[in-house]
N, CA, C and O of each residue as an XYZ file, in Angstrom:
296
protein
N     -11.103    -20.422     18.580
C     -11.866    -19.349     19.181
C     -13.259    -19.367     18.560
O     -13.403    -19.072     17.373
N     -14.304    -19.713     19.350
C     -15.672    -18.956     18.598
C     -15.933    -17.753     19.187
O     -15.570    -17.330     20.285
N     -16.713    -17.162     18.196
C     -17.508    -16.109     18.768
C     -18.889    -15.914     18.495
O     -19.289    -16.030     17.336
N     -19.812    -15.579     19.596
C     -21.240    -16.328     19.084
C     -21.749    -14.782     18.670
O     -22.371    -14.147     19.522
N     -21.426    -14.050     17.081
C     -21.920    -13.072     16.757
C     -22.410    -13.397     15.440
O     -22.431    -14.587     15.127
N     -22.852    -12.428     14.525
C     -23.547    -13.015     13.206
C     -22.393    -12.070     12.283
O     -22.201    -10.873     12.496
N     -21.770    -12.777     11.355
C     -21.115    -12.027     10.284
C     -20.685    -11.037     10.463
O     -19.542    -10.639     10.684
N     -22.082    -10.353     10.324
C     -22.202     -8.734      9.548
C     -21.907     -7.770     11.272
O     -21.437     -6.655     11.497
N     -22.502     -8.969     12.283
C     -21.742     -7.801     13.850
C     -20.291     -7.485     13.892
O     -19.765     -6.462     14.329
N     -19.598     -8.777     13.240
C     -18.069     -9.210     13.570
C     -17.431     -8.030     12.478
O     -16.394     -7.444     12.789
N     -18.048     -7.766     11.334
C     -17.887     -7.366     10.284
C     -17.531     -5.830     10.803
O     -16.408     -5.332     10.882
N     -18.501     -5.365     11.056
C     -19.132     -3.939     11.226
C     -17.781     -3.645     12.589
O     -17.072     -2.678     12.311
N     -17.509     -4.172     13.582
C     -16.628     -4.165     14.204
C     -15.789     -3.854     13.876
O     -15.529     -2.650     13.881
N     -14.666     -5.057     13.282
C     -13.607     -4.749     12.904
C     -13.529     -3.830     11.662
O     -12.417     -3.309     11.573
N     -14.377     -3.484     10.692
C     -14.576     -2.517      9.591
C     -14.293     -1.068     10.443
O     -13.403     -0.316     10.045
N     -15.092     -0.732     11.619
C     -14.631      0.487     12.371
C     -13.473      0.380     13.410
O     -13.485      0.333     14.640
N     -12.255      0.350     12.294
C     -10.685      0.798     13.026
C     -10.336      0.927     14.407
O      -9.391      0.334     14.928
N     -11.197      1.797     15.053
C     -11.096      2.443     16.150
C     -11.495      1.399     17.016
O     -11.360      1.708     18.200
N     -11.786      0.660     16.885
C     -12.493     -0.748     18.297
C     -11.328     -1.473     18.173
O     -11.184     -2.237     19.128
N     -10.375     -1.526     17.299
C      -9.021     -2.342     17.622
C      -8.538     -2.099     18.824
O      -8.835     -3.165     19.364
N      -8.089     -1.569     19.518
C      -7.274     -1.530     20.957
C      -8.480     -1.695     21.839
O      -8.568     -0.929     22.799
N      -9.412     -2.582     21.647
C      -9.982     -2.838     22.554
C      -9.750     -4.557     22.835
O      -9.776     -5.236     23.861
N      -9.491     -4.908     21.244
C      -9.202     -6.133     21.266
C      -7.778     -6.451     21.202
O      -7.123     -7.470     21.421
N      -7.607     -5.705     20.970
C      -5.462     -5.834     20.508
C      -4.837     -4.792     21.570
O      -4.920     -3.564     21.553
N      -4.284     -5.507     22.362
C      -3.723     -4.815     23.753
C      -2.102     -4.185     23.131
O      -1.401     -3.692     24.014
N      -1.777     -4.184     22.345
C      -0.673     -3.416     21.953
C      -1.386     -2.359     20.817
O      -0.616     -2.081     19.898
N      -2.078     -2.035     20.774
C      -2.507     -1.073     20.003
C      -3.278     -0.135     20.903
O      -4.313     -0.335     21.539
N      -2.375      1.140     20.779
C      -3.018      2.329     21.435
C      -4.054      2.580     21.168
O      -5.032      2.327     21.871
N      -4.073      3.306     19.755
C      -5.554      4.113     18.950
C      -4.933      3.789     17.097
O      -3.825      3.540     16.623
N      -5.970      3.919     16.653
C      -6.478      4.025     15.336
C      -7.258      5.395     14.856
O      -8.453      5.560     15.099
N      -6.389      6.440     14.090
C      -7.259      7.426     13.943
C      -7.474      7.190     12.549
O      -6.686      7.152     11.605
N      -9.013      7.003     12.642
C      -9.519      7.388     10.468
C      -9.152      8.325      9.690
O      -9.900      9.279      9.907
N      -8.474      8.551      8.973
C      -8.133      9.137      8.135
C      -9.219      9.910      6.850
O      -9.313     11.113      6.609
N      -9.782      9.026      6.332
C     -10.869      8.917      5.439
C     -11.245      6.952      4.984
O     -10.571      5.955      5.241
N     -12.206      7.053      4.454
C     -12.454      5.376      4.391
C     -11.809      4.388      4.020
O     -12.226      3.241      4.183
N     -10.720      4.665      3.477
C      -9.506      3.764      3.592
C      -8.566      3.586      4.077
O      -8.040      2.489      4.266
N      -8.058      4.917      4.457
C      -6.810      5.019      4.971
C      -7.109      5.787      6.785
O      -7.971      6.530      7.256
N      -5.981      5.159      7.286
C      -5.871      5.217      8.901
C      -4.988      5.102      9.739
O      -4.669      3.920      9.863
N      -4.410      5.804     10.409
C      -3.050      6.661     11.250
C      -3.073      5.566     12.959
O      -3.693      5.819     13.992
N      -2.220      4.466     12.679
C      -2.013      3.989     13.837
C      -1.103      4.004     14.832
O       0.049      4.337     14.551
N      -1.493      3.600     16.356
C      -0.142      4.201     17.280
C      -0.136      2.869     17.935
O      -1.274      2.627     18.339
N       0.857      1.725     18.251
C       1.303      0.611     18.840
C       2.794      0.729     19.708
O       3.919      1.215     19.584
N       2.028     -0.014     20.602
C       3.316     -0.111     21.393
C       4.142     -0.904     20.908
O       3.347     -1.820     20.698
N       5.134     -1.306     20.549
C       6.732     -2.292     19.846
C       7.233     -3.024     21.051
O       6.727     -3.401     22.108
N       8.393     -3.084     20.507
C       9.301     -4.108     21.546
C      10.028     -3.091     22.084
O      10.591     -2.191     21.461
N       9.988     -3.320     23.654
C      10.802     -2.570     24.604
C       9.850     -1.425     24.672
O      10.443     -0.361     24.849
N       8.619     -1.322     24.590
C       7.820     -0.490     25.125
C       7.867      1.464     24.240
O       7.588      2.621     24.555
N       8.442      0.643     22.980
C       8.529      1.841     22.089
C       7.187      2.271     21.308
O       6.585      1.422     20.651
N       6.788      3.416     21.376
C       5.578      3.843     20.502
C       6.179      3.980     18.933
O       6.964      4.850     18.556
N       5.659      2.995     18.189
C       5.242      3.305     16.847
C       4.263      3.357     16.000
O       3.258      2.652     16.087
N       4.516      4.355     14.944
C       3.440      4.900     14.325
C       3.401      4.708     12.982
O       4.552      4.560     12.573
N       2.720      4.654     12.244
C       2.249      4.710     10.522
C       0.751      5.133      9.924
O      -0.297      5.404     10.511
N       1.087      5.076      8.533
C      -0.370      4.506      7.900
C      -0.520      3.832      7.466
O       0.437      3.286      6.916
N      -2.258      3.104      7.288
C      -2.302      1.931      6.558
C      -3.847      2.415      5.735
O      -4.785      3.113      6.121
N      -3.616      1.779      4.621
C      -5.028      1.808      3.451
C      -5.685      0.355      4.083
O      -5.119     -0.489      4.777
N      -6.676      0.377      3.728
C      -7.443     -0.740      3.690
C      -7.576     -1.414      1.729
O      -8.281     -0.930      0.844
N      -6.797     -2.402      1.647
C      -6.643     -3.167      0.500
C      -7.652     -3.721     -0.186
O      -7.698     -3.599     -1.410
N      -8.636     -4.434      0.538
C      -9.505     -5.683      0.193
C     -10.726     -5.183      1.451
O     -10.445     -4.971      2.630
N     -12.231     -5.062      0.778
C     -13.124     -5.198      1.724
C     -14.205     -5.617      1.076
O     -14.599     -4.994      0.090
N     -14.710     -6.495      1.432
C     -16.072     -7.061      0.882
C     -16.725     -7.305      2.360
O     -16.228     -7.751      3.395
N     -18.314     -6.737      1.982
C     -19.028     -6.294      3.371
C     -19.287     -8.036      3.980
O     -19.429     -9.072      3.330
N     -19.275     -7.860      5.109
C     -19.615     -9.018      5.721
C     -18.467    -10.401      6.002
O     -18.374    -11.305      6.832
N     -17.820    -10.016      4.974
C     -17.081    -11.275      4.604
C     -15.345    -11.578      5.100
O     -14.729    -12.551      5.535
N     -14.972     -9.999      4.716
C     -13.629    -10.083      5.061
C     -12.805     -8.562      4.700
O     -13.211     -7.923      3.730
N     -11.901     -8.146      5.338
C     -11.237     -6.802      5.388
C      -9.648     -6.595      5.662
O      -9.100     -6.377      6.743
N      -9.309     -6.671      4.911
C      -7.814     -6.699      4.877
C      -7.145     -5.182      4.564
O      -7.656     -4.251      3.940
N      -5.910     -5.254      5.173
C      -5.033     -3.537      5.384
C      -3.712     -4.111      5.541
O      -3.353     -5.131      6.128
N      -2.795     -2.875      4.623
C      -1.479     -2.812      4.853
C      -0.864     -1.395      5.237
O      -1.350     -0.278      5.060
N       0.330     -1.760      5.807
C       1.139     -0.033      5.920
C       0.993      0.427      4.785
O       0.601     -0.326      3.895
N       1.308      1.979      4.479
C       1.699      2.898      3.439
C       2.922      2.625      3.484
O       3.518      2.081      4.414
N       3.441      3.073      2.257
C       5.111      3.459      2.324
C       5.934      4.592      3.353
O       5.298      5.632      3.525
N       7.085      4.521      3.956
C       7.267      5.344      4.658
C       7.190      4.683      5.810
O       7.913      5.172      6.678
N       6.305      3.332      6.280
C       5.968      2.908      8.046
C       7.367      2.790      8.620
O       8.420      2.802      7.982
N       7.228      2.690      9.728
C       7.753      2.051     11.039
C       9.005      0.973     10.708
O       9.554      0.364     11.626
């Protein structure tokens, strides 16, 4: 896949949560929580809504942004 954007566009994107279900068709919404943490709703298998939270683990600007569930998920 390319994508003809610069870093810090691709960055800034996926850094704001909420533009995921635009690109990820099983993902309803992403609500922010506060700057790490964020309340997601996905569709599953067999068309089941599930839900959790996830922190954001690892972020270095520009470069890369990584997130896991909280304890308690799905």
């Amino acid at each position: 896949v390319i994508i003809k954007r610069r870093p810090d566009e691709i960055y800034r994107f996926w850094r704001d949560l909420t533009n995921l279900p635009r690109i990820l068709s099983h993902v309803q919404r992403v609500e922010v929580i506060d700057g790490n943490r964020s309340h997601w709703v996905v569709t599953g298998p067999a068309g089941r809504t599930l839900e959790w939270d996830a922190e954001i683990i690892n972020d270095v600007e520009n470069r890369l942004i990584a997130w896991r569930s909280l304890p308690g998920a799905q």
